[in-house]
N, C-alpha and C positions, 0 to 999 in steps of 0.2 A: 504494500500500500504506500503509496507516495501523496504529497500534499503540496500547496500552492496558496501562497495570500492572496487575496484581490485585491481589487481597488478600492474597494473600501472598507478602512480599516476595522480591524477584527471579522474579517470573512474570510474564511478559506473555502477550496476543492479539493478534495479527497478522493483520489482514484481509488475505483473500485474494480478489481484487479481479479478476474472470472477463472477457474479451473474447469476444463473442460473434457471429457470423453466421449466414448460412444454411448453415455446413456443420458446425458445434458450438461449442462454447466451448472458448477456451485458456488455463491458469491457469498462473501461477507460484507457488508455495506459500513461497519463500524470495525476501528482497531485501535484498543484503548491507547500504547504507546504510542502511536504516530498523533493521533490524536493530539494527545497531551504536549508531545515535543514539541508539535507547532501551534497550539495555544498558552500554554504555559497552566493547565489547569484539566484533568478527567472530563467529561461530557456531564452534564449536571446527572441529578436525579430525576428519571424520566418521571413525570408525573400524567401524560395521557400520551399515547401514542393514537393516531388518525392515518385515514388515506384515505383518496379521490379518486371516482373513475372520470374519465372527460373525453367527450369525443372533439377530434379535429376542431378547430376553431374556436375553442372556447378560452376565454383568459380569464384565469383568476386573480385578483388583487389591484391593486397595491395594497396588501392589508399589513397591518401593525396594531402592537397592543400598547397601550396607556402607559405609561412608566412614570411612576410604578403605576402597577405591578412590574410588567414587563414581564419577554416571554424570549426567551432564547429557543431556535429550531435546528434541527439536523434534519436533511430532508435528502429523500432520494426517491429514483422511478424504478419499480421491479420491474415495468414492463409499458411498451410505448417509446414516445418519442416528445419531448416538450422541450420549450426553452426556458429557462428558470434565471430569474434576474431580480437579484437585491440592488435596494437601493436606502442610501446613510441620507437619511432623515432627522439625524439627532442634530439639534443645535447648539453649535460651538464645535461639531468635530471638525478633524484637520481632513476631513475628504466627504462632509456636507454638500449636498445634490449631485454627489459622483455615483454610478450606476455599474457594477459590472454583471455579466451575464455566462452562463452555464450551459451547456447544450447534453440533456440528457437524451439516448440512445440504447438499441440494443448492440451499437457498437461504440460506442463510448458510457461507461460504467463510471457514473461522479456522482458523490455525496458533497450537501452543499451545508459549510455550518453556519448560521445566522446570526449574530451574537444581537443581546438587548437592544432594543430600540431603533433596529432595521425595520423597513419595509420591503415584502418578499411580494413577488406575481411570477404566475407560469402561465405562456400559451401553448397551447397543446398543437402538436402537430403530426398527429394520427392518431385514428380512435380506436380508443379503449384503454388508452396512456393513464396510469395508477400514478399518484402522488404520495407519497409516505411521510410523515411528522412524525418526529419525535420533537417532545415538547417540555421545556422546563416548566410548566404551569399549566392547570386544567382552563379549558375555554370557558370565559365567559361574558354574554356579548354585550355588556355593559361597557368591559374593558376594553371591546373592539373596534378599531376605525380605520377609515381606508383614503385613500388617495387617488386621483384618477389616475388610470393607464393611460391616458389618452390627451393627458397635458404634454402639449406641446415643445415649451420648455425644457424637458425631462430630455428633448434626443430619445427615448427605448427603443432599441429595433424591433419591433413587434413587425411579425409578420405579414405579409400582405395577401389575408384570406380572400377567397374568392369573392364571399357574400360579409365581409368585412370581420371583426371578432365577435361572438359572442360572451356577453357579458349579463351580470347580474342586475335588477335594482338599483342596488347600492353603492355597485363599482361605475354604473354609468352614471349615476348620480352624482360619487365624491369629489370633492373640494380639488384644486389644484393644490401642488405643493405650496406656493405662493399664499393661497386663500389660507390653507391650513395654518401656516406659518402666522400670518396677521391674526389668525384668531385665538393664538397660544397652544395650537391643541398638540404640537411637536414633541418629543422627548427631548429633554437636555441631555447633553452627550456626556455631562459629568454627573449626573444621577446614574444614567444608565452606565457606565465605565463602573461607580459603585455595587448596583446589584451582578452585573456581569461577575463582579472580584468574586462576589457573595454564596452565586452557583459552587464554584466547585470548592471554599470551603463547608459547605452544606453537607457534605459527601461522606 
């Protein structure tokens, strides 16, 4: 398993690295040491694990949780094809409105870690693409809020569906990063930097 920081800070990629014979492939998606080497801290204590079917077209997010609480993710696709892209929403960080992006496959194997106070969205591009969470916190949608995919501003390479993305209610609805920002509802990126510390001595 090898690993890789992104652009915005405290996000890594984690190759997930397939063993293969004549009867399938078996993968590990998680490895506690590489893990740790390049965060400096074990994977929190999962407290709800999820996943999502989605056909072709569909985009989920920008969503992000309240900080506090705040919700750290490790996320990977068993199966499918999506594009997977955070983006540093916290204000004050040193890589604020930076975005980088992930391209999960059944020939490219990447786990993607989130840390506090990111904003994550996937679009799916083929159906029947499974989404998997693991989650430092149980959901709760009091604490949930979203951002548009579809500000402008942002650059996201989102891709160019035939009948455009589909989306939720809530996601076509949200704020731009801009509006959100004016209206306070952002994470500070030195609260979040504190609960992040806080995960893995929890452990």
């Amino acid at each position: 398993m090898r690993a890789w920081p992104l652009s915005v800070e405290g996000a890594f990629k984690f190759e997930i690295v397939p063993h293969e014979d004549d009867r399938g492939a078996f993968l590990s998606p998680y490895g506690e040491s590489v893990f740790e080497s390049f965060t400096g801290h074990p994977l929190f204590t999962m407290r709800q694990h999820s996943y999502s079917t989605s056909r072709r077209g569909v985009v989920r997010g920008l969503h992000y949780t309240a900080t506090p609480p705040g919700t750290a993710k490790y996320v990977y696709s068993p199966a499918g094809e999506a594009l997977d892209i955070v983006l540093d929403i916290r204000a004050g960080s040193p890589t604020f409105g930076q975005w980088d992006s992930v391209r999960f496959s059944a020939a490219e194997h990447y786990g993607v870690y989130l840390p506090v106070g990111v904003a994550h969205m996937f679009a799916v591009l083929a159906d029947d693409t499974v989404i998997s969470y693991l989650l430092s916190a149980e959901y709760r949608p009091a604490d949930e809020l979203a951002i548009s995919p579809l500000d402008p501003a942002l650059g996201l390479p989102l891709p160019d569906f035939e009948h455009g993305p589909v989306l939720s209610a809530r996601d076509r609805d949200a704020p731009t990063l801009a509006e959100a920002r004016a209206a306070g509802r952002l994470p500070e990126y030195a609260r979040a930097a504190v609960l992040e510390r806080q995960l893995g001595a929890k452990r």
